[in-house]
Phi, psi and omega in degrees: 000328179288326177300306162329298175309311176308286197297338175287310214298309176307345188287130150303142161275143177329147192271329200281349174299306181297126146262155183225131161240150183241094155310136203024071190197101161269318171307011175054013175295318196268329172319302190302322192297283164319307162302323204285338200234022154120356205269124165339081166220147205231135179258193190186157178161163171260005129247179145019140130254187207303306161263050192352058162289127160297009163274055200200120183266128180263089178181221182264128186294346180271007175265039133171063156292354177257002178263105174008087179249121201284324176202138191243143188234130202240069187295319148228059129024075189309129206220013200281338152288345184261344178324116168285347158299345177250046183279354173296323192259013165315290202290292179235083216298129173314167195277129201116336192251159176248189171319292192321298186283334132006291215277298195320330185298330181277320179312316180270322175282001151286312191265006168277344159311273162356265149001291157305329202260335200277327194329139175272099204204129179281341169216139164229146163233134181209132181283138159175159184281161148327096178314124168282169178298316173282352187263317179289343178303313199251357181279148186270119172078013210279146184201172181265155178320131176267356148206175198207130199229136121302138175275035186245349178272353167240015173093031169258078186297087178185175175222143179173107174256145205248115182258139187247139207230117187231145207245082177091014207229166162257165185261162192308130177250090168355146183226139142054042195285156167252186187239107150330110169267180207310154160294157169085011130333169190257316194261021169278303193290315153306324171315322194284000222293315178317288193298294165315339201297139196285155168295149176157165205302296172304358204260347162279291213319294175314321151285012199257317200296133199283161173272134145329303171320304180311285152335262176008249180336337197245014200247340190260311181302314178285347163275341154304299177339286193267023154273333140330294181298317157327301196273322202295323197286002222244000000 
């Protein structure tokens, strides 16, 4: 009988078995990433998406963070108040803004933070640059990121660093890492295409759209993961 259990517990549970919603996340990469491998999965934003896939919710992600979901992946996130690269405009707000919308700005990307990472959903990942102290301030349950990842670290030639706050979930094992070049380089300076990216209506999509390389991994590792844990909880 024990030999029996060991052997269910080693079994995957079906991936179609599983939903998965993918958050703030209108290019669909990370949805496709998780359908090519069987799993139920749904993107959500408060726009579109990019390819008007009916796996796709148009709205606020809390209006339906409760319908049962086995893993919420929280991919981009509005974060332009939590950044500690923009902690300068707490104290002195950039030209057009006053305090007051400012402060209300931090308020509101804390509790959608919040809202996600708190969600009754058995594994969470939630996406965000580095937090400054008032944005940690203000989050429900706030612990620290639990890893910070590149996309050269899934075979993606760029920077761009990404911290993931992860709930139940493990963290991501280079795939296909490349060797970053030196600074002050011609192609150091293409990696950088993010950072460099020109001001203009696009320039958040773009900095936003997740990497393949990046899906790929997290659509397989974390998709193993709880197709495991799954069958080991039964």
């Amino acid at each position: 009988m024990q030999l029996d259990m060991l052997q269910t517990v080693n079994e995957y549970k079906d991936p179609g078995d599983i939903r998965v919603l993918l958050g703030c996340e209108k290019s669909g990469v990370g949805r496709q990433a998780f359908l090519k491998r069987g799993f139920d999965a749904y993107s959500c934003d408060l726009q579109p998406a990019d390819d008007r896939s009916i796996r796709h919710f148009t709205c606020d992600i809390r209006e339906v963070l409760d319908d049962d979901w086995d893993v919420l992946i929280v991919c981009h996130p509005p974060c332009t108040r939590l950044a500690n690269s923009g902690v300068r405009w707490i104290k002195k707000p950039p030209p057009g803004k006053t305090h007051a919308q400012i402060q209300r700005e931090l308020e509101e990307g804390a509790a959608l933070f919040s809202d996600c990472w708190n969600a009754s959903v058995p594994h969470v990942a939630v996406e965000n640059p580095i937090m400054h102290r008032y944005a940690k301030s203000l989050i429900k349950n706030y612990v620290k990121q639990s890893q910070i990842v590149q996309p050269w670290h899934h075979g993606e030639k760029a920077f761009k660093a990404t911290a993931w706050w992860l709930r139940n979930l493990p963290n991501l094992v280079p795939t296909n890492k490349l060797t970053p070049p030196s600074p002050g380089t011609e192609e150091h300076k293409k990696w950088s295409f993010i950072h460099r990216a020109a001001p203009g209506p696009e320039r958040s999509n773009f900095r936003s759209r997740t990497f393949q390389g990046h899906a790929d991994a997290f659509a397989e590792q974390w998709g193993d993961y709880v197709c495991n844990q799954s069958i080991a909880a039964m």
